[in-house]
Kinemage of the C-alpha trace (Angstrom):
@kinemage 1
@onewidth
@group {chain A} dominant
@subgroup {mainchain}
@vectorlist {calphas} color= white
{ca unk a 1} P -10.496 -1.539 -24.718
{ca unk a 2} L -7.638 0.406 -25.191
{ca unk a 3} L -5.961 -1.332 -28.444
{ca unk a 4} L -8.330 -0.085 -30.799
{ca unk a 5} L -8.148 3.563 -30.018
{ca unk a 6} L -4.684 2.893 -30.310
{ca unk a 7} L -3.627 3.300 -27.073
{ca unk a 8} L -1.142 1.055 -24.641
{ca unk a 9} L -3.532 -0.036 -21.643
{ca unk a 10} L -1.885 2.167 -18.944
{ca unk a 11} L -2.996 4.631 -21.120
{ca unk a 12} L -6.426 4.853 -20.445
{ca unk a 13} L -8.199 7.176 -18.655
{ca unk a 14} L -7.308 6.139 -14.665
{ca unk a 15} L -11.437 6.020 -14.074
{ca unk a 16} L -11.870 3.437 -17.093
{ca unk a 17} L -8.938 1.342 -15.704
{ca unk a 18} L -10.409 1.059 -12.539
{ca unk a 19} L -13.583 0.430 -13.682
{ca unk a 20} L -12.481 -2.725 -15.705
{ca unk a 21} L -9.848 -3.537 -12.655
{ca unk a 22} L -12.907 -4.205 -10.690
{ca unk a 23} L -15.027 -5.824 -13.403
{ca unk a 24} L -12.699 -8.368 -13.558
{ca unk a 25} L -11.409 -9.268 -10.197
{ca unk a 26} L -14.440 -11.537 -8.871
{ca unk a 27} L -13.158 -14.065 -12.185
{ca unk a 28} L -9.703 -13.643 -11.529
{ca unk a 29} L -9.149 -13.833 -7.503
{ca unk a 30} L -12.852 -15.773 -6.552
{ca unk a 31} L -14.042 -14.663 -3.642
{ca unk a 32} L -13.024 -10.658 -3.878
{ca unk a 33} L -15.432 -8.201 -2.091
{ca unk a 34} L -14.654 -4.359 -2.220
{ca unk a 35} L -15.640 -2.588 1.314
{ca unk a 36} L -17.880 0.057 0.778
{ca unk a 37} L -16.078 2.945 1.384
{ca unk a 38} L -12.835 2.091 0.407
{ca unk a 39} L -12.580 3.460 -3.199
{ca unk a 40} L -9.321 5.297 -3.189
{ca unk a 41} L -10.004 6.436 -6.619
{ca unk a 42} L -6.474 8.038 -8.021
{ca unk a 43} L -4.509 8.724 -5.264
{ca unk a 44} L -1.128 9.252 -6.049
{ca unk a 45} L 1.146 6.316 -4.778
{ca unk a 46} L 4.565 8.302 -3.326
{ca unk a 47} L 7.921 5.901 -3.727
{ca unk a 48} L 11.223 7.478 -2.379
{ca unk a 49} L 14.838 6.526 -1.997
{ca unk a 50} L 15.516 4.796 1.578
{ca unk a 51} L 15.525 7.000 4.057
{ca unk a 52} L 18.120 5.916 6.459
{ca unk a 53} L 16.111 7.342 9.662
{ca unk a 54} L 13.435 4.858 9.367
{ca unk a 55} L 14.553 2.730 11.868
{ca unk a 56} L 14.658 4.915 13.992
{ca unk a 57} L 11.735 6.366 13.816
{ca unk a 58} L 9.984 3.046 14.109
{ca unk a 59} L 12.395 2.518 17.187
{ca unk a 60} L 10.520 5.835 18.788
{ca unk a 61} L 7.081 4.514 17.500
{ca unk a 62} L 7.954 1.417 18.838
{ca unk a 63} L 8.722 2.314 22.638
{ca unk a 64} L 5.422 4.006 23.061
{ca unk a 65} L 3.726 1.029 22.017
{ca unk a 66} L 5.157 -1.127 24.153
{ca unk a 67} L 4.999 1.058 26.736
{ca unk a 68} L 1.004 1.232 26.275
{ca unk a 69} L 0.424 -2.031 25.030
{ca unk a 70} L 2.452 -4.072 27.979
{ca unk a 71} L 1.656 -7.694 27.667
{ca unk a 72} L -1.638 -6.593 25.285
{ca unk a 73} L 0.704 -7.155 22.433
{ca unk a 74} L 3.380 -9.835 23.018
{ca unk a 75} L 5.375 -8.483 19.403
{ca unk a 76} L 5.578 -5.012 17.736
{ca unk a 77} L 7.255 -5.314 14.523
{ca unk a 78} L 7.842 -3.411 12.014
{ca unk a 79} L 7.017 -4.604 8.269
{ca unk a 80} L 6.451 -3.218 4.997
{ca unk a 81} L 9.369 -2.226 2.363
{ca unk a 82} L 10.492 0.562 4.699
{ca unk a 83} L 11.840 -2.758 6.866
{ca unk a 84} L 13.991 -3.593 3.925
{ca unk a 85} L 17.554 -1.939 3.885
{ca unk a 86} L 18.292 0.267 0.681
{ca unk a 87} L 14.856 -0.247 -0.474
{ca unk a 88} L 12.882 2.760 -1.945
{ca unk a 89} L 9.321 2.814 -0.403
{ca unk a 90} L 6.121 4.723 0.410
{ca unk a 91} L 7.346 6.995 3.503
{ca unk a 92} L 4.969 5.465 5.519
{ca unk a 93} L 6.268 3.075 8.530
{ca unk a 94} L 3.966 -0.047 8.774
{ca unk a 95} L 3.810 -1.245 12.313
């Protein structure tokens, strides 16, 4: 689609990549479904340098869990890249 109009492929228009993203997926991961509703559409994807307070933020976030949880949840962990040391990573905290 976009070689002819010259164009690299992340050069498309964002609407006409995601169009074709989700023509093909049912061929290339059998199986796929998209939940209605959960078109993101172009939201912009933050990345940032490690922020060295993430731990203990999740620490904080982590406490009050437990502390409502109790035995409800025998682990809280904390995943995602802002787990990994010296990673960069979406400021989000995945618990």
């Amino acid at each position: 689609m976009a070689r002819p109009g010259g164009l690299a492929a992340y050069e498309l228009p964002l609407q006409e990549r995601v169009t074709l993203a989700r023509s093909v997926m049912p061929d290339v991961w059998p199986g796929f479904a998209q939940t209605e509703g959960s078109e993101r559409g172009g939201d912009t994807i933050l990345s940032i340098d490690y922020d060295p307070g993430w731990p203990s933020r999740y620490g904080r976030r982590h406490d009050v869990l437990r502390s409502c949880l109790g035995d409800t949840a025998p682990r809280v962990e904390r995943v995602g890249y802002t787990a990994v040391p010296r990673l960069a990573a979406k400021p989000i905290i995945d618990i």
